[in-house]
Each structure stands twice: as structure tokens, then as C-alpha cells.
matplotlib code that plots the C-alpha trace (Angstrom):
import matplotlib.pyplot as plt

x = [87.7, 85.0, 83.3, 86.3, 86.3, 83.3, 83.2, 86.9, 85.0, 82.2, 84.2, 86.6, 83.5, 81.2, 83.4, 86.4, 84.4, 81.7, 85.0, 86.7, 83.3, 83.3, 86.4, 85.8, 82.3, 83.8, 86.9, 84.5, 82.5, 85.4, 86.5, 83.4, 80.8, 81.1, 78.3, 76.5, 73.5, 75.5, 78.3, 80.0, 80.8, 79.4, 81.1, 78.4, 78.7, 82.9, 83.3, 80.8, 82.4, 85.9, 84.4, 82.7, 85.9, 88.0, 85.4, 85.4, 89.1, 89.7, 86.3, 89.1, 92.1, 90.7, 89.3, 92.8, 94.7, 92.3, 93.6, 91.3, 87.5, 87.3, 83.3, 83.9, 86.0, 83.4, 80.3, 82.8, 82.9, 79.3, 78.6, 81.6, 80.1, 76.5, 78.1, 80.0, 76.5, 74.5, 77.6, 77.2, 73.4, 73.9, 76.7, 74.4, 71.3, 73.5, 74.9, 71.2, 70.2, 73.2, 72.5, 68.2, 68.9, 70.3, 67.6, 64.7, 66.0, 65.9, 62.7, 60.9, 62.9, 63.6, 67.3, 67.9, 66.5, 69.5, 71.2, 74.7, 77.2, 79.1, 75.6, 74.6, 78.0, 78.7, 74.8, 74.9, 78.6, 77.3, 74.1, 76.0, 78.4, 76.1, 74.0, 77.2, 78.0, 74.3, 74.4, 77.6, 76.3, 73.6, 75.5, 78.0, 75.1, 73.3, 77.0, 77.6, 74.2, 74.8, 77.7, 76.0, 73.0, 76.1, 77.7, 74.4, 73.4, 77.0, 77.0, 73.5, 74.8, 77.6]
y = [-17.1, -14.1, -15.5, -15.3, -11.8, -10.5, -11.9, -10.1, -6.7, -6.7, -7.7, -4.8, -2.9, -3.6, -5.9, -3.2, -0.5, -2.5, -3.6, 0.2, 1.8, -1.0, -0.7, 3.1, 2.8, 0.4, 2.7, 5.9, 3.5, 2.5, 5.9, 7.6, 4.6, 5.6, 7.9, 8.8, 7.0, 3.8, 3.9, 0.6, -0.3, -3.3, -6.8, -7.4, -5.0, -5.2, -8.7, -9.4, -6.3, -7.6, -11.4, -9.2, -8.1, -10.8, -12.6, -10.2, -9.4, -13.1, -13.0, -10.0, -12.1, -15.5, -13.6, -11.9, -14.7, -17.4, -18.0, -21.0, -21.5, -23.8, -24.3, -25.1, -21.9, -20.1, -21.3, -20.9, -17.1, -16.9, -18.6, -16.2, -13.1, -13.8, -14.3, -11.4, -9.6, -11.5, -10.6, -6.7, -6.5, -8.2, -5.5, -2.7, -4.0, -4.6, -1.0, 0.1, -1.6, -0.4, 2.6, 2.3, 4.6, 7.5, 7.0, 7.0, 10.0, 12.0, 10.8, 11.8, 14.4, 14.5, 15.9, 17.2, 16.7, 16.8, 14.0, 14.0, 13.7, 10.7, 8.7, 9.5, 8.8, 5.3, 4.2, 5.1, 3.5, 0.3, 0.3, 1.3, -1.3, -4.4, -2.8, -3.3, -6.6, -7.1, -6.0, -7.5, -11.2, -10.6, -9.8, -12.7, -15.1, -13.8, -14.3, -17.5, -18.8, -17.5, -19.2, -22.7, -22.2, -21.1, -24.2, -26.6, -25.0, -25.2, -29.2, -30.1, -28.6, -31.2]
z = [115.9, 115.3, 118.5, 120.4, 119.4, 119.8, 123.3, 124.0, 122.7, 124.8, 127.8, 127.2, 126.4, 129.4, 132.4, 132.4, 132.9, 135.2, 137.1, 137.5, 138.5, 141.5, 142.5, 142.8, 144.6, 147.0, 147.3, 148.4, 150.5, 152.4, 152.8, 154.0, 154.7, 158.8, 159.1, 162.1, 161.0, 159.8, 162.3, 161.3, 157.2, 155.9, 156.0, 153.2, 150.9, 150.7, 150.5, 147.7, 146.1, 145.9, 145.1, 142.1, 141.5, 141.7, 139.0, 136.9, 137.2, 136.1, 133.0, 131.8, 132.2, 130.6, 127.7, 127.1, 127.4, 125.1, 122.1, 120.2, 120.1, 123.5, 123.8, 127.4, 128.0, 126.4, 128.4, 131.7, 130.9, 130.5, 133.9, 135.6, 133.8, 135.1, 138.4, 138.6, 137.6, 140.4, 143.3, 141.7, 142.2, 145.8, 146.7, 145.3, 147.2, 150.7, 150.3, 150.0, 153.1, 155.2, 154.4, 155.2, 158.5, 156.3, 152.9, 155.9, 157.3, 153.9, 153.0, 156.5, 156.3, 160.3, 160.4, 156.6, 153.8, 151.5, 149.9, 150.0, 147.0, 148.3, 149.2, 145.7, 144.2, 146.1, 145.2, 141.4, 140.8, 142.5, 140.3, 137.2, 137.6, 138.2, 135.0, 133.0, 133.7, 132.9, 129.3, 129.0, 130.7, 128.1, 125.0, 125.6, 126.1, 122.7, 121.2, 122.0, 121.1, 117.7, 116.9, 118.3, 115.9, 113.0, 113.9, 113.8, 110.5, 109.1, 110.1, 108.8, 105.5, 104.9]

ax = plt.figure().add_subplot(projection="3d")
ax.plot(x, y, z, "-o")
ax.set_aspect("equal")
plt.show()
């Protein structure tokens, strides 16, 4: 049951968090994503957020609802964790390349050379939020190989 725990814990801890900062990225992306140097938002970038979303929504759910020690369960939510990390760095990494046109003109500095809050807002939130559900992918993994070695010791002892 201490397993089952500490896996709850570092979801709350890491996936909520991971989860709220995406759904706020991708909220100020869809709000001012239409720029003059991207003129249309990306397919891309909103439809792996909200599948990132959607898996981590349901990592949150599962782990709130489990009640006994399911191994299977366990490994499941390890797999959907390390998914919903994969789909964040993919949504972080499309944003960045929707928005090559505007990083290019900043660094050649041909019309400004300015960032702009939203750009810088939208970009860290992404990155933030695919480095939480790393931590947390990693923490859960280092969790539940713990137990498994508890358990093997704990059975070659009887």
C-alpha cells in the first residue's frame, strides 16, 4: 500500500501541476498563436497538447481511484506517464517550430529585437510542463522498481 502511495504523491506533486501549466500554455497559444509571422495556429502543437492532456488527465484519475497493489495497474501508469512526457516534449518542440519565422526574426534582429511576453510565456509553460511529467515519469519508475526488488528480497527470505 506504501507504493500505491507514494505513486499518488508524486502524481499529485508533478502530473497536476504538469497538466494545469499545459492546459494554460495551450490556452494562451490558442488565444494569441495568429501572428503575422505564423499566420495560421498549429494542428500539431494542439492536438498532441490535449492527447497530453487527456493522458495525463486519466494517470490523475486512475491513481485516485486505485485502491489495492495491482502490479499491472502500476506498470500501466508508468507507460501512460512516460507517454504523456513524450506527447509534452513533442508539443513543446512543434510550438518551437511554428514559431521558427518569429525566433529567426529576433535573433537577426530584422524587424525587432524584442521578445514578447506571450512567446516567452507559451514556450516556458510548454517546457515546464513536459519537465514535470519527466521528473514525475522518473520518480514513479524509481518507485516502482523499489518495491519489485522489496518484494524479491522479501520472497527469497521465506
Amino acid at each position: 500500500m506504501k507504493t500505491l502511495q507514494t505513486l499518488r504523491k508524486l502524481i499529485w506533486s508533478f502530473l497536476l501541476p504538469s497538466g494545469l501549466l499545459l492546459v494554460a500554455s495551450l490556452a494562451l497559444y490558442a488565444l494569441t498563436g495568429k501572428t503575422e509571422f505564423s499566420p495560421e495556429l498549429s494542428g500539431r502543437v494542439l492536438g498532441l497538447g490535449c492527447a497530453c492532456i487527456g493522458l495525463e488527465g486519466w494517470a490523475i484519475a486512475v491513481a485516485a481511484l486505485l485502491h489495492d497493489e495491482g502490479k499491472l495497474i502500476a506498470r500501466l501508469l508508468d507507460v501512460i506517464i512516460y507517454a504523456a512526457y513524450a506527447l509534452g516534449l513533442m508539443t513543446w518542440l512543434f510550438y518551437l517550430v511554428n514559431e521558427v519565422n518569429y525566433i529567426t526574426n529576433i535573433l537577426v534582429a530584422i524587424d525587432g529585437t524584442k521578445i514578447s511576453f506571450v512567446f516567452l510565456a507559451t514556450a516556458l509553460g510548454f517546457a515546464c510542463a513536459w519537465v514535470l511529467a519527466l521528473v514525475c515519469a522518473m520518480r514513479c519508475s524509481k518507485v516502482l522498481k523499489k518495491a519489485e526488488e522489496a518484494k524479491r528480497e522479501g520472497g527469497a527470505e521465506a
